[in-house]
C-alpha angles and dihedrals in degrees: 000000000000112000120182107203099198135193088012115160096231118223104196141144095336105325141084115207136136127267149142108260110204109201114194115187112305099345138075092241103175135024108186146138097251124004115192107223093241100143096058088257119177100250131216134208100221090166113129086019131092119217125212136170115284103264118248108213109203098192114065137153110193101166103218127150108041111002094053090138076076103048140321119226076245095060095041108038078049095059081042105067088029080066091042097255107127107175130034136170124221148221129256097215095103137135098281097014123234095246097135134060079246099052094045095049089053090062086052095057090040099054083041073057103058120340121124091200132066101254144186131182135218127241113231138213141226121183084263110032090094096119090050083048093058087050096072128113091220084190080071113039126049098234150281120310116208125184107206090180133048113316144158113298128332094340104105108107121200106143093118082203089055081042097057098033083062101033086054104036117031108084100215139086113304095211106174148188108222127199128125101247092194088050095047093050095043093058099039081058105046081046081054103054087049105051102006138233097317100072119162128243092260091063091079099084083048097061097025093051137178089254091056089050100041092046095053085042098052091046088050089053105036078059105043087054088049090053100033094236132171089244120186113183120211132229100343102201104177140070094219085064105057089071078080088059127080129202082179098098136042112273081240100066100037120110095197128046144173148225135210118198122219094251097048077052095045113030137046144202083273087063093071095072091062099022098032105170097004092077099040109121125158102255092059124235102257144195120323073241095066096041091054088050094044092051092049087052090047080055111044094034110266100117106037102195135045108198131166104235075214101192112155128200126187122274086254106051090049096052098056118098115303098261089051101046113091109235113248154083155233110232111130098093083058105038104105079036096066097040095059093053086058081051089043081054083053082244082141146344126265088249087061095046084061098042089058095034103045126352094048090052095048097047094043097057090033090248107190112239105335137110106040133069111252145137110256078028121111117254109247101151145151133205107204124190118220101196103053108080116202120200118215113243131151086255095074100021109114115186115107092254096067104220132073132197082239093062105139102014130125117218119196100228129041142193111274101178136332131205124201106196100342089312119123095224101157118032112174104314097332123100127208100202093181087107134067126215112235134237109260115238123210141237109229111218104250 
């Protein structure tokens, strides 16, 4: 297929300017000011729309294998690209995890299989899965996920010999959780003795403190100085952690970089009394004082990528007591949404929503043409219309799970229509599921 989008107002590296967009097969094939319809392209009317990259969310929890009464790489890459996000990476804590080369090609051919978006899936670790670790085709695979805090299964690591040998030897991405898990236990069970079992939602920053998360962060990043590692860290929630992080070089040049989530962005401590468990996430939701220093470091460069750590659980399981509710949420259907009602505040401008959600993610993992707009590039793009509000309701949440923080909300933008690789898979409100999105490939540093 050939479309023409005509007449789009262009939001790209910086600028926001109009344009004709050709897009030939997979590819975007032309920019210009005006482009004559000479080729019997399907043209679109983008008058009145913007059009950005497709956004690459770098934080996902599909839940697939294993926890598929949660959500299937089907359901949620398909709220994905409903909510313009076109490509995502996952994460490797899974039932079973993907801790082996085996395990983690079995998520690939599922998600060729079935998956809307262009994916790609971390690789875990364990404190003894090195030698799986050295197997990897990193020009394949996004990177290595460690948890250094409390996760599913056998994948917290906290051997500080497993730590180095990776930190120091695998020649990929080092992208990490960081919480102190000792800490964190320590203090839910001093909280416990004190009030008993039955402790209420606001209690999770609490437990899951600024110093839990400042003390795992600071170790991530001490070793990864001492090693020299690519290091990512996932999800920063706190204010206190942002002194490890640097604006002062170009993305580029940094060997360590950061990521800030939409509801550490969004929501507070305040937030518990009315949202309780749904909005419960490790790392916790913090101070208003931490969300406003999170956003300013968002801003000045601080931290380089905003994700989603999208990881949904049944209606049920998070409304049992808050002990008993998993921590974690579904966001990626919203993200772009909530981001342009920040930019509706006048909190940033459109050309900083698509540094942060798509070219700083495609230039920090080395993603081959995508997230840009650019001519030789895929076409993974969004047009996105600014005027038309939408309100969340059950009616139009897609996730498996059937229920969203945002419930209820009415955003002032909404998705007009998304391609994944030149394919309209999303037009206002309508999917074409006859493409698949494609596994993203990566660009090795020389």
């Amino acid at each position: 297929m050939k479309y023409l989008i005509k007449n789009i107002s262009i939001v790209n590296e910086g600028e926001i300017f109009t344009n004709d967009v050709l897009i030939d097969g997979e590819i975007i094939s032309k920019i210009d000011r005006t482009i004559d319809n000479d080729s019997n392209a399907t043209e679109v009317n983008g008058e009145g729309l913007v059009l950005m990259p497709g956004a690459i969310d770098d934080q996902v929890h599909f839940r697939e294998p294993g926890l598929t009464h949660k959500g299937e790489i089907y359901t949620e890459a398909k709220a994905a690209v409903a909510g313009g996000v076109t490509s995502y990476m996952e994460q490797p804590n899974t039932n079973p995890p993907a801790i082996t080369v085996e395990e983690l090609e079995k998520k690939y051919a599922r998600a060729s299989q079935c998956s809307l978006a262009n994916y790609s899936f971390l690789m875990g670790t364990t404190n003894s899965n090195y030698d799986e670790l050295q197997k990897v085709d990193y020009s394949k695979v996004a990177g290595v996920k460690i948890f250094m805090g409390s996760s599913t299964g056998n994948m917290l690591v906290d051997d500080k010999k497993a730590l180095e040998n990776v930190f120091t030897n695998v020649n990929a991405i080092i992208v990490t959780h960081c919480e102190d898990d000792p800490m964190i236990k320590e203090r839910q069970k001093q909280l416990i003795e004190e009030y008993g079992e039955d402790l209420p939602a606001y209690f999770h920053p609490i437990i899951r403190s600024e110093e839990a998360c400042f003390k795992s962060s600071s170790f991530a990043v001490e070793l990864a100085k001492k090693c020299n590692t690519r290091l990512h860290v996932f999800h920063v929630s706190t204010a206190k952690e942002l002194s490890l992080f640097t604006n002062k070089i170009p993305l580029k040049q940094k060997r360590i970089t950061s990521e800030v989530c939409i509801h550490h962005l969004w929501f507070s401590d305040d937030d518990y009394k009315t949202k309780g468990n749904f909005i419960k996430w490790n790392p916790s939701v913090k101070t208003a004082y931490d969300r406003a220093k999170l956003f300013e470091a968002m801003l000045d460069g601080t931290i380089d990528v905003v994700a989603t750590d999208h990881a949904p659980h049944t209606f049920e399981e998070k409304s049992q007591s808050y002990l008993k509710a998993p921590s974690g949420g579904p966001l990626v259907q919203q993200s772009i949404q909530a981001m342009l009602d920040f930019y509706d505040q006048k909190k940033i401008s459109l050309p900083m929503i698509v540094q942060k959600m798509s070219h700083n993610v495609a230039d920090l993992f080395n993603i081959d043409k995508r997230g840009y707009i650019r001519e030789g590039y895929y076409a993974d793009l969004v047009l996105v219309d600014l005027k038309k509000p939408q309100t969340v309701s059950k009616e139009n949440i897609l996730y498996k799970c059937g229920w969203s923080p945002f419930e209820g909300h009415t955003f002032k933008s909404s998705i007009a229509k998304t391609f994944v690789n030149g394919h309209l898979v999303f037009d206002n409100g309508k999917f074409d599921e006859s493409k698949l999105g494609k596994r993203l490939l990566f660009n090795l540093p020389k």
